[in-house]
ZAMIVO-451219 format. One record per residue: residue number from 1; residue in one letter; chain; x, y, z of N, C-alpha, C, O in turn. Coordinates in pm, 1 decimal. Example, Ala and Ser with C-alpha at 12.3 -4.5 7.8 and 13.67 -1.06 7.14 Angstrom:
// ZAMIVO-451219
+-----+---+---+----------+----------+----------+----------+----------+----------+----------+----------+----------+----------+----------+----------+
:   k : r : c :       nx :       ny :       nz :      cax :      cay :      caz :       cx :       cy :       cz :       ox :       oy :       oz :
+-----+---+---+----------+----------+----------+----------+----------+----------+----------+----------+----------+----------+----------+----------+
:   1 : A : A :   1319.0 :   -569.0 :    780.0 :   1230.0 :   -450.0 :    780.0 :   1320.0 :   -330.0 :    780.0 :   1423.6 :   -331.9 :    846.5 :
:   2 : S : A :   1285.0 :   -225.0 :    708.0 :   1367.0 :   -106.0 :    714.0 :   1290.0 :      3.0 :    787.0 :   1340.9 :    113.8 :    803.9 :
+-----+---+---+----------+----------+----------+----------+----------+----------+----------+----------+----------+----------+----------+----------+
END
This chain:
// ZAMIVO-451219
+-----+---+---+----------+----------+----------+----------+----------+----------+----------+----------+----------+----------+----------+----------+
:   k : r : c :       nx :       ny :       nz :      cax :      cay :      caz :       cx :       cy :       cz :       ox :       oy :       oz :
+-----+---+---+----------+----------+----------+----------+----------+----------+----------+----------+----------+----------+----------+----------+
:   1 : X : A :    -32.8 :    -60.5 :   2952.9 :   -116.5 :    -81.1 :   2835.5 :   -110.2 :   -228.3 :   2795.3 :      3.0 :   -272.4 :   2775.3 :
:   2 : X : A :   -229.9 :   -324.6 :   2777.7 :   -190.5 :   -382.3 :   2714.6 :   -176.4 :   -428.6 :   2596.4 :   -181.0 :   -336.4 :   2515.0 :
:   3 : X : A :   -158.1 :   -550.6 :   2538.8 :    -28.6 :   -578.3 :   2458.6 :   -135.7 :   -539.8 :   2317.8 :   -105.0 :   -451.8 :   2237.3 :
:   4 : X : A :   -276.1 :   -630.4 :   2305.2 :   -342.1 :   -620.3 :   2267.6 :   -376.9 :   -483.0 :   2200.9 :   -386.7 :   -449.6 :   2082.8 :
:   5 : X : A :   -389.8 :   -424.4 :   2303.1 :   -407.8 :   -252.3 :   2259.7 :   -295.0 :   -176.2 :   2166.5 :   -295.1 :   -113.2 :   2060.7 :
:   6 : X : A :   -208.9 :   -213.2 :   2254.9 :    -59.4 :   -169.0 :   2207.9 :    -48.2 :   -229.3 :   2033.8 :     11.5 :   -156.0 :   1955.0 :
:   7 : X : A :   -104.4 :   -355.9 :   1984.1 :    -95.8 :   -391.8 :   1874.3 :   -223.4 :   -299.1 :   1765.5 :   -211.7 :   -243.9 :   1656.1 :
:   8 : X : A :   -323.6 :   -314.8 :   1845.9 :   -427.3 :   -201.4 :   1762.2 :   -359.0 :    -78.1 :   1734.1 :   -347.7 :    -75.1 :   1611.5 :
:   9 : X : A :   -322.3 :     -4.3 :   1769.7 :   -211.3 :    129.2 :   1776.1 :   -167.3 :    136.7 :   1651.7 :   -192.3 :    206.6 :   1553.5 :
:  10 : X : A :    -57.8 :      1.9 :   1691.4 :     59.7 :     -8.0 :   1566.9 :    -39.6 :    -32.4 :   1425.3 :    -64.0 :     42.4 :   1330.6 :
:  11 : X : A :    -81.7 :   -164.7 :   1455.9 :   -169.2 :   -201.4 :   1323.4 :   -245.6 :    -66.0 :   1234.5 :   -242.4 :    -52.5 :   1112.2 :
:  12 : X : A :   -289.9 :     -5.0 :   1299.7 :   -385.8 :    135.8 :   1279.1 :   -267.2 :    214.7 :   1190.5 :   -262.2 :    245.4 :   1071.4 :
:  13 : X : A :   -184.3 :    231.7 :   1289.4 :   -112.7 :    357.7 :   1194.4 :    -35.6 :    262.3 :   1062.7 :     33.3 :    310.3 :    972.8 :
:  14 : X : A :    -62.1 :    148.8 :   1077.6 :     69.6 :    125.1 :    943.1 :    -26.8 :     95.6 :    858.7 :     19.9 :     88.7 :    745.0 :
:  15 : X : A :   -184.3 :     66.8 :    863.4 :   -270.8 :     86.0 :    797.1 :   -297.5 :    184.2 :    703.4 :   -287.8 :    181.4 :    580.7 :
:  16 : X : A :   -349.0 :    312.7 :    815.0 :   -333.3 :    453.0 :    750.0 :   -220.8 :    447.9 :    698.4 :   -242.2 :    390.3 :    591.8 :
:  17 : X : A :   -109.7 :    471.3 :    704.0 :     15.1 :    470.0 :    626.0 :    -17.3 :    398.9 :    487.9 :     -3.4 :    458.3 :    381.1 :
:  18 : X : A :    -65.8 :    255.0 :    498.0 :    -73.8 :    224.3 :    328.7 :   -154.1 :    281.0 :    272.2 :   -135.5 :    303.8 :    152.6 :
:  19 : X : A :   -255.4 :    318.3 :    327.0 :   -419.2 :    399.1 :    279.3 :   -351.9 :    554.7 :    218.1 :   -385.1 :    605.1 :    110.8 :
:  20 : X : A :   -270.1 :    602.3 :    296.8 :   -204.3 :    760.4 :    238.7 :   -108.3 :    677.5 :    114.5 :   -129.3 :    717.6 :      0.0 :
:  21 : X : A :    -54.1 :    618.4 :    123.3 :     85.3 :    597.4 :     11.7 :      4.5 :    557.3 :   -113.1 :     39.2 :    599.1 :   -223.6 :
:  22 : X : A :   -149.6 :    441.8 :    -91.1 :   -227.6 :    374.8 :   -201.2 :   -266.2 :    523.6 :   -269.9 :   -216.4 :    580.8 :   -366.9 :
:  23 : X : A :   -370.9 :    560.8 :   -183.2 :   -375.5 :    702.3 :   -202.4 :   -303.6 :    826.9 :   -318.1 :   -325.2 :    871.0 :   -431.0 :
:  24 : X : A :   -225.8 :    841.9 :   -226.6 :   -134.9 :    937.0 :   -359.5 :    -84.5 :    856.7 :   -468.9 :    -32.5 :    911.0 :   -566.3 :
:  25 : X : A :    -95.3 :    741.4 :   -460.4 :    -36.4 :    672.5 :   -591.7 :   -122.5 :    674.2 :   -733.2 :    -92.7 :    687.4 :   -851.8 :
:  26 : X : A :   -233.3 :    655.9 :   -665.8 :   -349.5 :    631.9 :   -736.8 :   -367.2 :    785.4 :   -796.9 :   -361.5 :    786.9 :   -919.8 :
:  27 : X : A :   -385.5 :    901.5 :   -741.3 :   -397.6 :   1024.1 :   -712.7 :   -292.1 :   1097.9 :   -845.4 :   -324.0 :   1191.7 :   -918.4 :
:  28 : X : A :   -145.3 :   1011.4 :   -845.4 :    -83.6 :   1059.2 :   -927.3 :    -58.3 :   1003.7 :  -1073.9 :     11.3 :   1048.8 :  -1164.9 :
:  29 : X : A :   -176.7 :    836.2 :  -1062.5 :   -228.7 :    787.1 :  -1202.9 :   -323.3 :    900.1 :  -1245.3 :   -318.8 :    971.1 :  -1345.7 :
:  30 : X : A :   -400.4 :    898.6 :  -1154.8 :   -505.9 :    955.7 :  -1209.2 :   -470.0 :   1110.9 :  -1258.0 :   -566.9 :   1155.5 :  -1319.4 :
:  31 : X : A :   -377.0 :   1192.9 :  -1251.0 :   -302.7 :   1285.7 :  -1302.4 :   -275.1 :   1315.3 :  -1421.0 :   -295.0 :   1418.0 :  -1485.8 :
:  32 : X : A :   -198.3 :   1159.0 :  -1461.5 :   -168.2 :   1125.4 :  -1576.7 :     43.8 :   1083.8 :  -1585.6 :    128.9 :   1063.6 :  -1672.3 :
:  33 : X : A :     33.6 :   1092.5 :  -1422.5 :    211.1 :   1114.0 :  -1449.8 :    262.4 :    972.5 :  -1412.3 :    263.6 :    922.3 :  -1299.9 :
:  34 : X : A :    309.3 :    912.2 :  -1543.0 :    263.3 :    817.7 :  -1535.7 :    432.0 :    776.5 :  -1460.5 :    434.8 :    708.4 :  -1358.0 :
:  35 : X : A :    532.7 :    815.1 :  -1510.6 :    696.7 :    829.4 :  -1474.4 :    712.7 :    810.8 :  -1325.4 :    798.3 :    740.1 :  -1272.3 :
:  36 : X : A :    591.9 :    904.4 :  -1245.6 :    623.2 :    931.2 :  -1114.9 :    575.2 :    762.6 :  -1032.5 :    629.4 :    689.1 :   -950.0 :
:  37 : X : A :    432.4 :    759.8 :  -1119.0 :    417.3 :    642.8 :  -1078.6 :    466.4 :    524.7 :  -1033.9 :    458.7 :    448.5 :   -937.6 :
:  38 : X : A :    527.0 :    538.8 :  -1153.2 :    665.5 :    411.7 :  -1160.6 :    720.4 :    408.4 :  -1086.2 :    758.2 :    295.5 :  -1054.9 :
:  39 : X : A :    760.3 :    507.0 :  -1013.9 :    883.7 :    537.1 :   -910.3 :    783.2 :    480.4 :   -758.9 :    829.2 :    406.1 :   -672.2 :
:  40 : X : A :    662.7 :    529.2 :   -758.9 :    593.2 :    532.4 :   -638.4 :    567.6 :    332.4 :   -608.5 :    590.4 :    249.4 :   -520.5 :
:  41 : X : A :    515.9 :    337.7 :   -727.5 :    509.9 :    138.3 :   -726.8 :    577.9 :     57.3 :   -647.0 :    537.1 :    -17.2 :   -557.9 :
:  42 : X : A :    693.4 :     79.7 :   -689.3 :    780.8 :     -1.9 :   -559.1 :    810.9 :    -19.6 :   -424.2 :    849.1 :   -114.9 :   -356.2 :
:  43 : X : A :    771.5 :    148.9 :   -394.5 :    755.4 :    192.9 :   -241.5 :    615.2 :    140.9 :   -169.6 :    615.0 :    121.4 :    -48.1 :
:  44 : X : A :    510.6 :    121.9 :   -239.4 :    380.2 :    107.6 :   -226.4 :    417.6 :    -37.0 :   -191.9 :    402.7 :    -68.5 :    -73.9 :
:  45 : X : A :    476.5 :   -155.2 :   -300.3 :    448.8 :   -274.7 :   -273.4 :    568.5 :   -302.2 :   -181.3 :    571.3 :   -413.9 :   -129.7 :
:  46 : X : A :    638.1 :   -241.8 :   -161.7 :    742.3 :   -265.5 :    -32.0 :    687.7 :   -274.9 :    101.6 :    705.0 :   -362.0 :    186.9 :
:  47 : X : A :    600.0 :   -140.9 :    104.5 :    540.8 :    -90.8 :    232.9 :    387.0 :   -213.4 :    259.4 :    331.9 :   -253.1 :    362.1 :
:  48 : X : A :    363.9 :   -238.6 :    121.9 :    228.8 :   -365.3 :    179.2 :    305.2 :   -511.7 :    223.7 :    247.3 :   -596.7 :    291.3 :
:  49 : X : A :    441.2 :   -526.0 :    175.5 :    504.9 :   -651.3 :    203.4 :    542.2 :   -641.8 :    312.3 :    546.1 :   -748.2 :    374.1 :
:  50 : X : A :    586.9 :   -513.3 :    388.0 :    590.7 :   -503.2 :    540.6 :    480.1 :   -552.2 :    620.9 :    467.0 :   -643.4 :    702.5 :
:  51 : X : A :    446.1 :   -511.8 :    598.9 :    253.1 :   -485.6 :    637.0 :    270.5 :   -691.1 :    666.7 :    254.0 :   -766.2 :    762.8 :
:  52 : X : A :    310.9 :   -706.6 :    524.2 :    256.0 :   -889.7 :    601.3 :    339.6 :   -942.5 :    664.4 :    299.3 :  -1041.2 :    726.1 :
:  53 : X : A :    508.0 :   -902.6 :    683.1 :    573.8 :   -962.7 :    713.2 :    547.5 :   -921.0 :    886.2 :    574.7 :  -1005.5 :    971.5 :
:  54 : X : A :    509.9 :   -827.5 :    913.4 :    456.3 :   -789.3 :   1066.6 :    302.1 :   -841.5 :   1106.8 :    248.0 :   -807.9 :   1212.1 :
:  55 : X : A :    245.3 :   -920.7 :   1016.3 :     92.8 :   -975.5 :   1050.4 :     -0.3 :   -880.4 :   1086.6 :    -98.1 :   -895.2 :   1159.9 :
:  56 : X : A :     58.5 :   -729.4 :    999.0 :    -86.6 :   -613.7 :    989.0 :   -220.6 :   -691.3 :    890.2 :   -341.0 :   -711.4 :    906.2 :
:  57 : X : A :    -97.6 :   -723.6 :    761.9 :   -224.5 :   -732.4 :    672.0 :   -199.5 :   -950.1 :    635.3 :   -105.7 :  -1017.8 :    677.5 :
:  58 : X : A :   -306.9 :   -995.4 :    557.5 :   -243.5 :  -1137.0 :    514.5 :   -224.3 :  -1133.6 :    393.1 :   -284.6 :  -1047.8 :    328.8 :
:  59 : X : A :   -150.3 :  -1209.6 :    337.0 :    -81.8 :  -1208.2 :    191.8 :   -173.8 :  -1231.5 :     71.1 :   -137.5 :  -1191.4 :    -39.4 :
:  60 : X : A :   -302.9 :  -1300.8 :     88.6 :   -381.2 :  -1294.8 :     48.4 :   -430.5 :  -1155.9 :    -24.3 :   -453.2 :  -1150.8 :   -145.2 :
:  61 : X : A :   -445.1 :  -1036.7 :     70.4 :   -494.8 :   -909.9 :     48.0 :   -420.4 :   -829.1 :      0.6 :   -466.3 :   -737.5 :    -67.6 :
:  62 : X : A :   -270.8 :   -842.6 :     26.4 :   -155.9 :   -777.0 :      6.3 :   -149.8 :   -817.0 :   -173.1 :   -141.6 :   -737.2 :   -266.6 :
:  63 : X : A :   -156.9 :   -963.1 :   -177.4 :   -122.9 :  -1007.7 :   -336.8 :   -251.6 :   -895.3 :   -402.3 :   -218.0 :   -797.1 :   -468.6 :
:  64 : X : A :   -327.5 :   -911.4 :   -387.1 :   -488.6 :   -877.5 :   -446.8 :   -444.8 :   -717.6 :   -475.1 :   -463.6 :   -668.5 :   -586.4 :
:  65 : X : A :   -370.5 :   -622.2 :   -339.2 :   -392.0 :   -493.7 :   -369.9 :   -255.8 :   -446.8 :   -462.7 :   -237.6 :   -346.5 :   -531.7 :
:  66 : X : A :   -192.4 :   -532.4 :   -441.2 :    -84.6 :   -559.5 :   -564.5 :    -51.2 :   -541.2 :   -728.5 :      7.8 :   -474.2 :   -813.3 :
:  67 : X : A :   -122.1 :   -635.2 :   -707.0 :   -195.2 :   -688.4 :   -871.6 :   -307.0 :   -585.8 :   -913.9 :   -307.5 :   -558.9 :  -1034.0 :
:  68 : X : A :   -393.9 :   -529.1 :   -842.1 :   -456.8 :   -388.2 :   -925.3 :   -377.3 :   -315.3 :   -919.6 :   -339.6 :   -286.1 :  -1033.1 :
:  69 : X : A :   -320.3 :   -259.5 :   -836.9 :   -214.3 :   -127.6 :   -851.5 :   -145.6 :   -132.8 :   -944.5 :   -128.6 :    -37.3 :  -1020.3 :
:  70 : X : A :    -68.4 :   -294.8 :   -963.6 :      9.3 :   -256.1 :  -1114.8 :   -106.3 :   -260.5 :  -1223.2 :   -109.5 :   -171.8 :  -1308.5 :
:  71 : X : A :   -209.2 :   -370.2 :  -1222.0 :   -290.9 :   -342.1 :  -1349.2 :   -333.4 :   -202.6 :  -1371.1 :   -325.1 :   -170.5 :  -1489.6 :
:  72 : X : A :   -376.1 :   -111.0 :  -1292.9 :   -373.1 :     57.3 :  -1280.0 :   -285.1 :     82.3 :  -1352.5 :   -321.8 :    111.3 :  -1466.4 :
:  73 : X : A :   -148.9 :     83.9 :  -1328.9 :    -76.2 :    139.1 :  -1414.9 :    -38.9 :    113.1 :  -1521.9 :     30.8 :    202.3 :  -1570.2 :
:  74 : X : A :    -61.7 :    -14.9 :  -1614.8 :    -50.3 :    -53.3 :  -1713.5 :   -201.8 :     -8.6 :  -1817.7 :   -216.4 :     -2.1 :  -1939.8 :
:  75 : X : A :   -257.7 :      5.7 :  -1749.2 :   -395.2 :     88.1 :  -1792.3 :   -399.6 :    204.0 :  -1884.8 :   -441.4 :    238.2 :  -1995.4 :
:  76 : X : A :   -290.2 :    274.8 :  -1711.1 :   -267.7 :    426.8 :  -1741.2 :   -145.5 :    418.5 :  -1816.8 :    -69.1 :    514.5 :  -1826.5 :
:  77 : X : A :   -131.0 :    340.7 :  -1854.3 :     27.2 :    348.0 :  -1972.3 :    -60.7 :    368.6 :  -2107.2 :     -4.7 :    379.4 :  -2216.3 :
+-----+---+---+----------+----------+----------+----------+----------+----------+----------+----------+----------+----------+----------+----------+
END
């Protein structure tokens, strides 16, 4: 396989991976719980700081999806 390919793969699933985690996060603002949230926040911006430190995503996009997620929750506060 090559390497190229082999990187589409990876990139893909750690994609989907933030898309499910953004996902339920959002999923459990929109709930109203706001406690759980809190808890989920950190895992969310952990998992997008991976994301750049492996050159899935650029920091640029990572800051951006950041900064709404917490403004989301200060919303929903």
């Amino acid at each position: 396989m090559r390497n190229s390919q082999r990187r589409n793969l990876h990139n893909r699933s750690v994609k989907s991976n933030l898309n499910r985690l953004e996902k339920n996060y959002r999923a459990v603002l929109s709930a109203g719980k706001k406690d759980e949230a809190a808890k989920l926040l950190p895992a969310v911006t952990s998992a997008l700081d991976k994301a750049v430190k492996y050159g899935v995503l650029s920091r640029p996009t990572v800051n951006r999806k950041k900064s709404r997620l917490t403004v989301a929750q200060h919303r929903a506060a």
